[in-house]
TIVOVEX-469656 format. One record per residue: x, y, z of N, C-alpha, C in turn. Coordinates in pm, whole numbers, padded with zeros to 5 digits, always signed. Layout:
XYZXYZXYZ
...
end
This chain:
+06265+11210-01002+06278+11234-00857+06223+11372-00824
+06157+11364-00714+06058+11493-00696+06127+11601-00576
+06101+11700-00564+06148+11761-00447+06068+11855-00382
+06104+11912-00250+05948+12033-00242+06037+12088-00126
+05958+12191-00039+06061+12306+00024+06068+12265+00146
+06119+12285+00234+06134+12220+00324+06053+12300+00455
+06034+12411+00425+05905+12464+00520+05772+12425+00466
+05769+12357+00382+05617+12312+00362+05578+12167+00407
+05476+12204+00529+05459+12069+00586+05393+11958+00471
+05398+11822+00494+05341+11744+00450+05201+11726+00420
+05113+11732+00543+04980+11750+00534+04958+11894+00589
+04910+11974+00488+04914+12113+00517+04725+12141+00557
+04715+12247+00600+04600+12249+00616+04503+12192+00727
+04596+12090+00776+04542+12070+00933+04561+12050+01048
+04467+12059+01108+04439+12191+01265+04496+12113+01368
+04616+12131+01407+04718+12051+01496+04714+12105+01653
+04584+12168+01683+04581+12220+01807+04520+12116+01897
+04581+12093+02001+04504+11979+02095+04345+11947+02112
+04311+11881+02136+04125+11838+02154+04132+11802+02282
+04037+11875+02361+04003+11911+02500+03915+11778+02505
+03959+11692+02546+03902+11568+02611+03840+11533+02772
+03726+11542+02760+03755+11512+02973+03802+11329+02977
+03747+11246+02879+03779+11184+02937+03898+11077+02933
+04025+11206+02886+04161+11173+02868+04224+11219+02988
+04255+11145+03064+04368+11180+03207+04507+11222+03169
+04530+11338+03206+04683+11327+03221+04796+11235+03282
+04888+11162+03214+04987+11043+03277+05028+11117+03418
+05006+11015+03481+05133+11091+03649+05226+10934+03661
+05322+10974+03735+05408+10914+03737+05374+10796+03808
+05327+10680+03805+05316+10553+03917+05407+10535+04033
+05350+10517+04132+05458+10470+04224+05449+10331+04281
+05555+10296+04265+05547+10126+04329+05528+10109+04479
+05451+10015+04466+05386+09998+04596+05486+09995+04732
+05520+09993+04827+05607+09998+04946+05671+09842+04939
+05763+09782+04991+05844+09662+05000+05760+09610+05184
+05703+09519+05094+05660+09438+05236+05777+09389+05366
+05738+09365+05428+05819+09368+05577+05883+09232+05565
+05996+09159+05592+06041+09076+05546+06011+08948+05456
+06028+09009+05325+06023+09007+05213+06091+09041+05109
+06170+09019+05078+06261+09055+04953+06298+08928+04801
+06317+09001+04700+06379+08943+04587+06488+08857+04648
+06461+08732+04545+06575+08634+04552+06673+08710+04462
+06825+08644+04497+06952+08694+04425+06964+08604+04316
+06934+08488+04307+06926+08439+04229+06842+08474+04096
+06684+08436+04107+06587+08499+04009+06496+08550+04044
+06520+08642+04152+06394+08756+04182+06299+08733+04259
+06226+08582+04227+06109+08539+04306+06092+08611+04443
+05982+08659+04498+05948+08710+04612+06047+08582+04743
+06068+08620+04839+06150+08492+04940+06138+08576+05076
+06134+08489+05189+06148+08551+05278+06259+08463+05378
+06265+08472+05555+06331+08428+05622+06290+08348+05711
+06389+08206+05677+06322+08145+05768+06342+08130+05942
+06432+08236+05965+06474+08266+06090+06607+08231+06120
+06715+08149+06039+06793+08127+06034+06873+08144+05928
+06980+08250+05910+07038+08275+05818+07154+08151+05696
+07181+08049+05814+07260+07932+05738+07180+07875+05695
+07012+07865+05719+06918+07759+05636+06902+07860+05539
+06902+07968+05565+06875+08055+05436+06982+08057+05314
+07094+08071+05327+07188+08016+05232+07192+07901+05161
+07123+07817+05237+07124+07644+05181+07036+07657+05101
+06950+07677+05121+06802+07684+05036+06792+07699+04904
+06870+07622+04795+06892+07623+04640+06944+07813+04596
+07009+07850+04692+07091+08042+04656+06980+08140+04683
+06863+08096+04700+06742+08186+04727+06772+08302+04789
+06854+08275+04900+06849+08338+05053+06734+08350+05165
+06689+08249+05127+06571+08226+05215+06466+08135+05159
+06316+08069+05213+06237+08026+05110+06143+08124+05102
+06124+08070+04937+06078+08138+04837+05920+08121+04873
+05845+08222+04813+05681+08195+04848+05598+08101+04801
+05513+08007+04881+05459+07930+04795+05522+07789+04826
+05678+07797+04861+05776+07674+04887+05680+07616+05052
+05727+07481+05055+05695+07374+05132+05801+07319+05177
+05860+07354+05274+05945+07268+05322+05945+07218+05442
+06024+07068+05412+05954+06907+05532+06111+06914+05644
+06089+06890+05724+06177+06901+05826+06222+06742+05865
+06297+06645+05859+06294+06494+05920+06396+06464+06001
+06338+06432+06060+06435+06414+06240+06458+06287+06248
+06559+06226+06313+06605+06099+06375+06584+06103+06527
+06596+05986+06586+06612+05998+06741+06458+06047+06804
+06496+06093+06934+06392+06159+07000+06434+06298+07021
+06498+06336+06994+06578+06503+06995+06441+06613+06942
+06488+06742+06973+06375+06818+06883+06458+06932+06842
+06542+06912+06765+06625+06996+06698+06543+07088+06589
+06496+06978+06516+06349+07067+06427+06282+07156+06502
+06213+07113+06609+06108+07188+06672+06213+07345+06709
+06304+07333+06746+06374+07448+06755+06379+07557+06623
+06420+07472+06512+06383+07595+06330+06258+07605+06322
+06153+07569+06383+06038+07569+06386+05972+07703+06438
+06038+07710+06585+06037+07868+06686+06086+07918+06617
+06233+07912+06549+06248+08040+06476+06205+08060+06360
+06154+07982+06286+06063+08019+06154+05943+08134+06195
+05866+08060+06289+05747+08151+06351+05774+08273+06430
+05898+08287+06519+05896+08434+06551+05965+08468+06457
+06018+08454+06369+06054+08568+06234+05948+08577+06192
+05832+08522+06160+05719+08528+06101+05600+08628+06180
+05650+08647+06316+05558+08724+06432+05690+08857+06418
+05776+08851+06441+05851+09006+06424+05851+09040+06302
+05794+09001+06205+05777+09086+06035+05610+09129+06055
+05584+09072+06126+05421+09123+06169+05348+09012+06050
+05401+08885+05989+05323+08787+05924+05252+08713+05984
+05134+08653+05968+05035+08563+06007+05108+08454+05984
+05102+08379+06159+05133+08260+06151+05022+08161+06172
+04987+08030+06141+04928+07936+06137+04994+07827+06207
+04960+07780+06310+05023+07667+06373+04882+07570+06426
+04937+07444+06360+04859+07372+06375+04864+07227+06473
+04733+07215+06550+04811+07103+06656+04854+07126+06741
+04844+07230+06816+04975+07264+06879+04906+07376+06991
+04878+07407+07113+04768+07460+07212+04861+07639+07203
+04802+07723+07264+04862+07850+07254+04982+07860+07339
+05018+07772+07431+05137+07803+07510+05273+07754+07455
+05212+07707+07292+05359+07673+07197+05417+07788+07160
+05334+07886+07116+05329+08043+07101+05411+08120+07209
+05372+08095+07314+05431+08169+07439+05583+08133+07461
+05660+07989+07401+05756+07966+07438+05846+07989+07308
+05836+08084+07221+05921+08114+07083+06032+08224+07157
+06106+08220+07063+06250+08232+07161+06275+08411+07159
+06336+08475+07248+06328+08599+07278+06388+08692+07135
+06365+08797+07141+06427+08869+06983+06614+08927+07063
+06713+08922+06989+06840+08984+07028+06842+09107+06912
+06779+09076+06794+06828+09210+06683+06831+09154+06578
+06836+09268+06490+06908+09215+06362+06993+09120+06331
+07017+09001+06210+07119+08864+06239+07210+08914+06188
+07273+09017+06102+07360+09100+06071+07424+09154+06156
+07399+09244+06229+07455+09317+06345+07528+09159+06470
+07407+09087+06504+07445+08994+06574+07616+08923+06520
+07614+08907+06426+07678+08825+06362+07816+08915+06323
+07789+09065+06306+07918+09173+06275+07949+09141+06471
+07856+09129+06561+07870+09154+06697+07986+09074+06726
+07971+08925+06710+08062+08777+06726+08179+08800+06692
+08150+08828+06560+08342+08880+06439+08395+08988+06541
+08343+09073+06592+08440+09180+06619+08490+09104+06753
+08421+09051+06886+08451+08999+06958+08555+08911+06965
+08549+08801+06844+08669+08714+06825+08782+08740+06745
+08755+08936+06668+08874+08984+06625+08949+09038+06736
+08914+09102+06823+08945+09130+06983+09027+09077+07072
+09000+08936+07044+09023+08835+07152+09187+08808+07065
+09140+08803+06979+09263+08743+06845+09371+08853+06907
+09344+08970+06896+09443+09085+06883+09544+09045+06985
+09469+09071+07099+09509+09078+07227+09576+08946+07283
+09734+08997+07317+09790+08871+07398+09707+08812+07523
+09748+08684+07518+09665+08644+07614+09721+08662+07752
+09815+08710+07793+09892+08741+07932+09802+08867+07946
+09766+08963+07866+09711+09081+07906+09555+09081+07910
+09484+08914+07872+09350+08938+07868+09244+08969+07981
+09326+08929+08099+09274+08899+08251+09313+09014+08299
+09399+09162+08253+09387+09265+08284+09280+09378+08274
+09166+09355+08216+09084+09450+08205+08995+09419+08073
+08874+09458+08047+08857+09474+07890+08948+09517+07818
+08922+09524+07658+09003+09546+07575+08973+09665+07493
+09040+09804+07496+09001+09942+07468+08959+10005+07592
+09006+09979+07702+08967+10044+07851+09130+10149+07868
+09103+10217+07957+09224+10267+07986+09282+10358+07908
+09428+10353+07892+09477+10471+07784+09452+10491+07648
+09415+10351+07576+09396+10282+07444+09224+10338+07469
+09171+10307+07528+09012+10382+07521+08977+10551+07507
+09077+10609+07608+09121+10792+07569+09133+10812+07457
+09188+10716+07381+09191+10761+07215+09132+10755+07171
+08996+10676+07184+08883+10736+07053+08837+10834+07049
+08796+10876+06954+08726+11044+06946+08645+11037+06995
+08573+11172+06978+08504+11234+07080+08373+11222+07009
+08258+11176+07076+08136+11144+07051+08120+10977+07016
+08236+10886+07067+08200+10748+07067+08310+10731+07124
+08273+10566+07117+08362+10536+07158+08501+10412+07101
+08569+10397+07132+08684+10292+06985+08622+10215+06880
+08517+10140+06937+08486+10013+06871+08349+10037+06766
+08334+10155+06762+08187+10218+06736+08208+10318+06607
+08184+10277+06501+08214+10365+06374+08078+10434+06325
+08081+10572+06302+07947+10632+06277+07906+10580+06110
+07834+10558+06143+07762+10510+05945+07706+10668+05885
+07749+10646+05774+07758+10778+05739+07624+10769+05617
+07588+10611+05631+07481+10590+05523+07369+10574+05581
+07265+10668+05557+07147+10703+05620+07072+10551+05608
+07005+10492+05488+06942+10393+05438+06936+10286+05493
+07080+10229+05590+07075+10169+05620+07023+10140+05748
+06996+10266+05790+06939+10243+05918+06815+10208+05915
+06751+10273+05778+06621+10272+05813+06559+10168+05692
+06645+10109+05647+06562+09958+05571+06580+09850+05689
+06490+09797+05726+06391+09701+05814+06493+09568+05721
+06521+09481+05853+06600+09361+05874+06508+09269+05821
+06607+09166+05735+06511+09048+05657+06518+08939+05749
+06643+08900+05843+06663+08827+05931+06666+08867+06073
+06642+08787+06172+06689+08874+06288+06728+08702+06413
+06828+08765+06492+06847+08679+06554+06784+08642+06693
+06763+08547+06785+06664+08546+06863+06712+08394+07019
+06715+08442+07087+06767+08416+07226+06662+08283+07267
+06705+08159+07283+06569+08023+07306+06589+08064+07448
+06722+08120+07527+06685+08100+07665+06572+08210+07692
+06534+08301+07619+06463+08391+07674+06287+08396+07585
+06204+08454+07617+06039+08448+07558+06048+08567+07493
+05971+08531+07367+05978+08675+07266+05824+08753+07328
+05793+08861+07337+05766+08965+07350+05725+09062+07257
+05592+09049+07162+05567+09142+07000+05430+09165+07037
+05406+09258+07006+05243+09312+06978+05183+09220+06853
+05245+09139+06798+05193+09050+06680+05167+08916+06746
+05260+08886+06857+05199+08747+06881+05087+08695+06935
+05001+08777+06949+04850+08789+06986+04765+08733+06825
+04833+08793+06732+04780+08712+06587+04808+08620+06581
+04855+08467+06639+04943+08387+06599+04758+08330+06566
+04733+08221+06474+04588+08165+06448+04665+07999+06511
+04582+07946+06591+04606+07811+06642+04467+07704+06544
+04511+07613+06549+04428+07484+06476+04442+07419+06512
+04350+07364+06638+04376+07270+06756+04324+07090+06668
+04374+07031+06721+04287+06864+06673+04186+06813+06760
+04067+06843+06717+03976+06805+06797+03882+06693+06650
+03759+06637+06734+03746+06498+06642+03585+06567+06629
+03544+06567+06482+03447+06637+06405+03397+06526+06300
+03283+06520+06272+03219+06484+06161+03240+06452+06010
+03349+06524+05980+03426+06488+05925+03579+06432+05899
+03650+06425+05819+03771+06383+05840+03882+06473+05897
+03935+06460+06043+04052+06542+06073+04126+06625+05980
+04224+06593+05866+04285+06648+05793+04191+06736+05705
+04116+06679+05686+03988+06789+05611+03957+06924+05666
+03920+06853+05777+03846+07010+05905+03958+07109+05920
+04110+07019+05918+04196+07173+05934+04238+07254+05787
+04212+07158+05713+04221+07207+05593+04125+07354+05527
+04005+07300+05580+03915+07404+05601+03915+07531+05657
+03954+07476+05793+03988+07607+05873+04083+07702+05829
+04183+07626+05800+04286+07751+05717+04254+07827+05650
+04239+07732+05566+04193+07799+05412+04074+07914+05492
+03992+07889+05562+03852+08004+05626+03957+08122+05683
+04064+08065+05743+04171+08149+05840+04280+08326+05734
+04290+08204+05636+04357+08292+05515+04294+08391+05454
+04206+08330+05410+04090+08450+05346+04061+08507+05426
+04038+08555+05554+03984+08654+05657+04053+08714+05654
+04192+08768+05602+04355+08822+05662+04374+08887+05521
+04367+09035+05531+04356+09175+05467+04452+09087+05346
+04458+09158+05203+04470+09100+05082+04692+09106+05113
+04759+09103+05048+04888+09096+05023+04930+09065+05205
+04932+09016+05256+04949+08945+05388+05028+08803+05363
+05145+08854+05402+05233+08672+05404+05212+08584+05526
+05195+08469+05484+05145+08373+05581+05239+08302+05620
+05238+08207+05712+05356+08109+05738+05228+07967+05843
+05266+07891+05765+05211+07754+05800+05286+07665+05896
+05303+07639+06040+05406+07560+06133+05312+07437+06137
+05329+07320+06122+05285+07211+06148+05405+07117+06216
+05390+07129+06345+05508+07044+06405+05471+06916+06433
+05545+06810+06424+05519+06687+06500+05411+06588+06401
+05421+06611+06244+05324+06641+06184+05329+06444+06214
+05223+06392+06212+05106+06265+06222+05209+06183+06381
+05218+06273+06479+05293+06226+06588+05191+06111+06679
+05120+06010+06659+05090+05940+06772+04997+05992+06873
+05106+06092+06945+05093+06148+07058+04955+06274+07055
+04964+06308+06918+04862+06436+06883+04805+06406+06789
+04788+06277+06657+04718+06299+06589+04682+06155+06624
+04535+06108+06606+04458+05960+06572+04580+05897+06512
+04536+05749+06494+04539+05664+06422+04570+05657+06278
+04414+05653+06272+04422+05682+06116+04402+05768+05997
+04447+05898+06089+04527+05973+06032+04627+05993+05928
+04736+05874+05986+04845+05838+05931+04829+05745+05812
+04729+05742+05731+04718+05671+05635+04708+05729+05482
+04783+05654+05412+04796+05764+05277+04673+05819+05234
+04557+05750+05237+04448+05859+05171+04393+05955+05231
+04456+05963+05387+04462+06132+05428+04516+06209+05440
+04652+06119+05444+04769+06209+05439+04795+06302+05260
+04814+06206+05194+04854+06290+05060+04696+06419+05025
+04638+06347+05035+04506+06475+04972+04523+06616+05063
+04558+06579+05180+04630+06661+05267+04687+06773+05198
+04797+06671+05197+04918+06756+05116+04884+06817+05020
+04814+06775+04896+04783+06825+04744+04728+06978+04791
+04598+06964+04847+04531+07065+04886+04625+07184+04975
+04715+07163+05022+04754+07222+05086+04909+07299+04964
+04912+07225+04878+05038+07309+04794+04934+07362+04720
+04785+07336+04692+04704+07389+04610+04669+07533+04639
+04664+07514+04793+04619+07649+04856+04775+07724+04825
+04872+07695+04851+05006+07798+04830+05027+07836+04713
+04956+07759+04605+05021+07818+04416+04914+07860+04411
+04845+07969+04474+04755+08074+04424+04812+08132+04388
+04766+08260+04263+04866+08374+04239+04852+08460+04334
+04738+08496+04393+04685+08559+04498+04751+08583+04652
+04818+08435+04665+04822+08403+04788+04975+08420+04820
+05011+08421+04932+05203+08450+04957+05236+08374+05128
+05223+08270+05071+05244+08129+05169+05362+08066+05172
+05414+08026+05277+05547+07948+05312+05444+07829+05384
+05515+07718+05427+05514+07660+05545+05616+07501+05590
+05641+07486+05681+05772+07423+05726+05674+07304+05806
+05721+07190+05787+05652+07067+05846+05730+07007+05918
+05741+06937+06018+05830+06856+06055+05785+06697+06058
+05847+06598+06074+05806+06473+06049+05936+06366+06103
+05850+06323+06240+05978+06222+06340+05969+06083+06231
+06131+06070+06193+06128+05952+06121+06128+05834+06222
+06165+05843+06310+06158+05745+06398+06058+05628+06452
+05934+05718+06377+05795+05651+06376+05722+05629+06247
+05807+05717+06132+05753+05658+06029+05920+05693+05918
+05949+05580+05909+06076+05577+05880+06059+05674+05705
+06191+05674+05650+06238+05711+05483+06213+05587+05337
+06208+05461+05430+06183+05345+05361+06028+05305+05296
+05963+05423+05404+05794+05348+05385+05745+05430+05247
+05720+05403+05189+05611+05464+05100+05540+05562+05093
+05481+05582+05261+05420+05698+05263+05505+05867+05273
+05600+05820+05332+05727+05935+05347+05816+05968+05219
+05782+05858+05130+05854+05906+04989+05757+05975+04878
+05625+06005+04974+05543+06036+04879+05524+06127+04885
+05539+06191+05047+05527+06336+05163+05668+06414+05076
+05791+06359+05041+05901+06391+05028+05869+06422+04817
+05793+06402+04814+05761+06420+04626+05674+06496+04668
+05595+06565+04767+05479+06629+04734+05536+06747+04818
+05681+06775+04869+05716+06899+04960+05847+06927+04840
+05846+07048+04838+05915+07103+04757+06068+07149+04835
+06109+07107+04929+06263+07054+05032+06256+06970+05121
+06335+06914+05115+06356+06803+05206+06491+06822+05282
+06477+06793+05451+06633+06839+05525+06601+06717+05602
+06734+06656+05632+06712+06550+05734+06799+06608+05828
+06785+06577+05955+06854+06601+06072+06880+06484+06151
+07024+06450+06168+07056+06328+06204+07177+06338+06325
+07096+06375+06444+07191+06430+06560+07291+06287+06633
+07419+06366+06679+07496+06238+06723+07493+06204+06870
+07499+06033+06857+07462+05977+07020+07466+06082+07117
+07415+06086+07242+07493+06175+07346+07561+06116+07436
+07690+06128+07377+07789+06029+07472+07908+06161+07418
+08017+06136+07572+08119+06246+07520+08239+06181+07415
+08187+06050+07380+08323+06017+07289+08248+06033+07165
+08149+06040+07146+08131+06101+07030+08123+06210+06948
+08091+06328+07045+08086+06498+07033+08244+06529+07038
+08338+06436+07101+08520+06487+07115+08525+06420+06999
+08520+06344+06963+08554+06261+06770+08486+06341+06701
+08370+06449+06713+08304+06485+06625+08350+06639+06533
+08447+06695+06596+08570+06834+06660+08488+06925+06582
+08575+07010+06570+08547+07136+06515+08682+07189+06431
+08671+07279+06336+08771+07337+06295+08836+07385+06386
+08828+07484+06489+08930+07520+06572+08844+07534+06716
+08944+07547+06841+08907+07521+06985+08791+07606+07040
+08797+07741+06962+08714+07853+06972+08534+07778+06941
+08542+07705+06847+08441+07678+06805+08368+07570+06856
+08202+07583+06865+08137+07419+06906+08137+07323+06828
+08193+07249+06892+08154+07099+06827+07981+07076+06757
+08048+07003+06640+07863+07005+06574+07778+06890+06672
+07649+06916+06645+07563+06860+06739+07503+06728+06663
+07501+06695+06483+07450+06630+06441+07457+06641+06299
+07490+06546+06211+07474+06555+06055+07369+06627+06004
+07352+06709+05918+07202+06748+05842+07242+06712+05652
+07198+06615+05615+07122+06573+05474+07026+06695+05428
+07084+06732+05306+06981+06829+05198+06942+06668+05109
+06811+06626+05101+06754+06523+05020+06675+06627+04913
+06635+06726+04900+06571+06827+04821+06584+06982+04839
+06595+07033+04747+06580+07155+04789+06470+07264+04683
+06397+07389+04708+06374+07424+04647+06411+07469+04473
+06411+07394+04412+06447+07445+04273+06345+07454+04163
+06315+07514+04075+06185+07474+03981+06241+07493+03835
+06272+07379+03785+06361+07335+03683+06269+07394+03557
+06143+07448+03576+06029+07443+03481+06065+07598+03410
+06046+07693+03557+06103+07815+03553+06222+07917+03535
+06288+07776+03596+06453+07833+03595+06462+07872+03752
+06576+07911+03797+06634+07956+03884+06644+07860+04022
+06741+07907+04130+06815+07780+04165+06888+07701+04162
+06961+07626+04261+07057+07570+04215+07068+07432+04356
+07096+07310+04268+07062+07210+04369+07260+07112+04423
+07329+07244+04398+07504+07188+04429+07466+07129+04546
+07377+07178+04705+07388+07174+04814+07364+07030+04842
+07296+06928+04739+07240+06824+04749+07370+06701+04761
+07361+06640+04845+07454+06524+04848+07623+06558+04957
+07556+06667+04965+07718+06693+05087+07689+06677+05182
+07802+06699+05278+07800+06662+05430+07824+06803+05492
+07698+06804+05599+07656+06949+05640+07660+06912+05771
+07647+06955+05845+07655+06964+06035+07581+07082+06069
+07498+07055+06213+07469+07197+06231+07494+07173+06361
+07479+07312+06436+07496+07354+06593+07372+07401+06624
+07309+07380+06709+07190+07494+06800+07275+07532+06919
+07308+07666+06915+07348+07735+07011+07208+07783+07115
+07258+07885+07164+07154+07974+07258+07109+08057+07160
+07143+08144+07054+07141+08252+07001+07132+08157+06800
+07182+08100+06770+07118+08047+06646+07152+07912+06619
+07101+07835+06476+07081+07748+06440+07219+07770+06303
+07324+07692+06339+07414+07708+06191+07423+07595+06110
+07461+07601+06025+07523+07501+05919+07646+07513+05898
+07683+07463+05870+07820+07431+05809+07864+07343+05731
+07992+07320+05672+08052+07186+05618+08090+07079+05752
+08088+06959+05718+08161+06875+05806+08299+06820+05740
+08364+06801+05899+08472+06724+05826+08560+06713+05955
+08599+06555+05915+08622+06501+06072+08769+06516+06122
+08770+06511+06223+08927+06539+06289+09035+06427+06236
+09144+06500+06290+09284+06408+06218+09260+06307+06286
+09262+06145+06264+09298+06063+06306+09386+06022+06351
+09399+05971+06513+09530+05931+06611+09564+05823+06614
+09658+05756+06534+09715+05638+06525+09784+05576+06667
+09887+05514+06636+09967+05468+06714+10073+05583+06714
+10094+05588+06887+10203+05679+06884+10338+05628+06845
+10395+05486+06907+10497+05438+06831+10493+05430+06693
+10392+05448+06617+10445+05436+06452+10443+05577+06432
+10400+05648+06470+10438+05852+06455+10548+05888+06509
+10575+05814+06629+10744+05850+06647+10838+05775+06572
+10833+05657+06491+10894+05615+06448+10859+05666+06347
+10782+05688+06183+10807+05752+06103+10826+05924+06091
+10817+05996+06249+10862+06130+06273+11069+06113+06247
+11104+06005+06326+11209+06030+06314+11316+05907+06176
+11214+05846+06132+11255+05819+05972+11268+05953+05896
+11173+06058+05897+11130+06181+05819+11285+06287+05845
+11356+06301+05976+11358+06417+06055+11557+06359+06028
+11609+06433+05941+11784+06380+05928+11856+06420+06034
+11947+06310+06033+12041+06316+06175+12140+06427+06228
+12150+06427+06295+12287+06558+06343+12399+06537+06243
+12401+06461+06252+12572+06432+06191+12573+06486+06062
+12402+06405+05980+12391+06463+05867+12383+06644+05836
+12367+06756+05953+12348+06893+05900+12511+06905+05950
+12570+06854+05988+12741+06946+06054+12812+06929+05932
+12882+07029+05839+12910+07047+05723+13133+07003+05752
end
């Protein structure tokens, strides 16, 4: 076994002084690029996701919190209602207040003009409601018709520089990270320096095949639009009669359609959503061609609104009096998941969901139907089978 001194280097004798390289750069620190404008990581597995203007479709959406880029999702309606066409406006002005390029196809520029007014952030909106109906809660109701609530002597008490109901945030960040959702008013017209970008793709009859020519155009539309730019695709009313030919509606234009069109979204390049809608009423769930539209869209939502008659919306209740009655069943038949990749989760599939279109948003919820009213003689008669006699408590 050998040994040696411990100030004697190993390789002695050579010249350990740096070599003046030009064309060695010094490391600097990288900085990551800025967080695009509504756009954020899924909670689930990261994937880029954005909003589809509605925060309860965003929850549904396989845990995403929104859809994910690249996703396709089909909208299917019952009836003559346009409940869709309503997530539709708000898909696209969330897509015009993030300053994203929208694509609407079919559809003349004054579809644009009627997207529903902006109220704010869907957060704030939504802290707005809670505090209101914590308010209402507090306060007896003999004293509600006396005044607002925090007016008067109870209002003197908040400190000084606000006022009761108004807590200063003491966390800078939050003010100034930019809203992923925002909520938005149908009675009123939105108003953006972006909706002048909206790109329209009218149906006019060309030399070639309809579905082709818009296919084209997009795709010409996309590539013109500066590189990392999220897009959003609205196709409402998609093979409606009323706006598209004939034969249109036939599978060998419809699906190549489609292919090409998820072809154009799984670019790596590219950062595409788009939301379709499709009246079953004219081309039912049974036909072939709709089970093929429904394999080639990566979610599927049905919307299945109830008669409009008032004995059906009073049978239809609500958890409590405060609240609206739902407007119509909604079916999850698919949802974004990619079993290949991982992440996602498809629990939402097979339950019973309800939604509301208010003035101010589009919700979801669970359903679940009111107590059933029997016969009152058999409730008074097994109330007082249940309920022991006088005689029986006098000791």
């Amino acid at each position: 076994m050998s040994f040696r001194k411990r100030n004697i280097g190993v390789s002695s004798g050579v010249d350990r002084t740096p070599v003046q390289n030009s064309s060695i750069q010094p490391r600097t620190a990288t900085q990551s690029p800025p967080p695009t404008p509504g756009v954020r990581p899924s909670p689930d597995d990261g994937r880029p996701t954005t909003s589809t203007g509605s925060p309860s479709l965003d929850n549904l959406l396989a845990g995403h919190g929104g859809l994910a880029i690249g996703k396709l999702l089909l909208l299917e309606e019952n009836g003559t209602t346009d409940f869709a066409g309503a997530l539709l406006r708000y898909y696209a002005a969330e897509g015009v207040v993030q300053d994203q390029k929208v694509h609407v196809i079919g559809m003349p520029e004054q579809w644009g003009r009627s997207l529903p007014g902006l109220i704010g952030p869907a957060e704030k909106a939504d802290e707005e409601s809670d505090r209101r109906k914590s308010e209402r809660m507090k306060i007896a109701w003999r004293y509600e018709r006396l005044g607002e609530f925090g007016a008067g002597v109870a209002g003197a008490r908040a400190p000084a520089g606000g006022t009761g109901d108004q807590v200063p945030s003491t966390d800078s960040s939050q003010a100034t990270q930019p809203a992923f959702c925002h909520a938005f008013d149908l009675t009123k017209r939105l108003t953006h320096p972006s909706i002048g970008n909206m790109t329209y793709i009218p149906i006019r009859p060309s030399n070639e095949p309809l579905l082709v020519s818009i296919q084209k155009k997009l795709e010409a539309a996309i590539a013109s639009s500066p590189p990392n730019t999220v897009h959003r695709i609205v196709i409402p009313s998609f093979l409606n009669p009323t706006l598209y030919p004939p034969e249109v509606s036939q599978p060998e234009n419809v699906l190549p359609f489609l292919h090409s069109l998820r072809a154009l979204m799984s670019q790596p390049a590219s950062r595409i959503t788009a939301m379709v809608t499709l009246p079953l009423s004219l081309f039912p769930r049974s036909s072939g061609l709709v089970r093929w539209m429904e394999i080639l869209s990566d979610g599927v939502i049905e919307l299945c609104p109830f008669p409009h008659s008032a004995d059906a919306l009073s049978t239809s209740g609500a958890a409590t009096s405060h609240e609206e009655p739902p407007q119509g069943m909604l079916k999850t038949h698919r949802l974004p998941v990619l079993h290949e990749r991982g992440g996602g989760s498809d629990q939402n599939i097979g339950q019973d969901w309800a939604f509301t279109l208010s003035r101010r948003k589009f919700e979801i919820k669970p359903f679940s139907l009111p107590p059933a009213e029997g016969d009152q003689e058999a409730q008074d008669n097994a109330r007082s089978d249940k309920m022991p006699k006088k005689a029986d408590l006098e000791f």
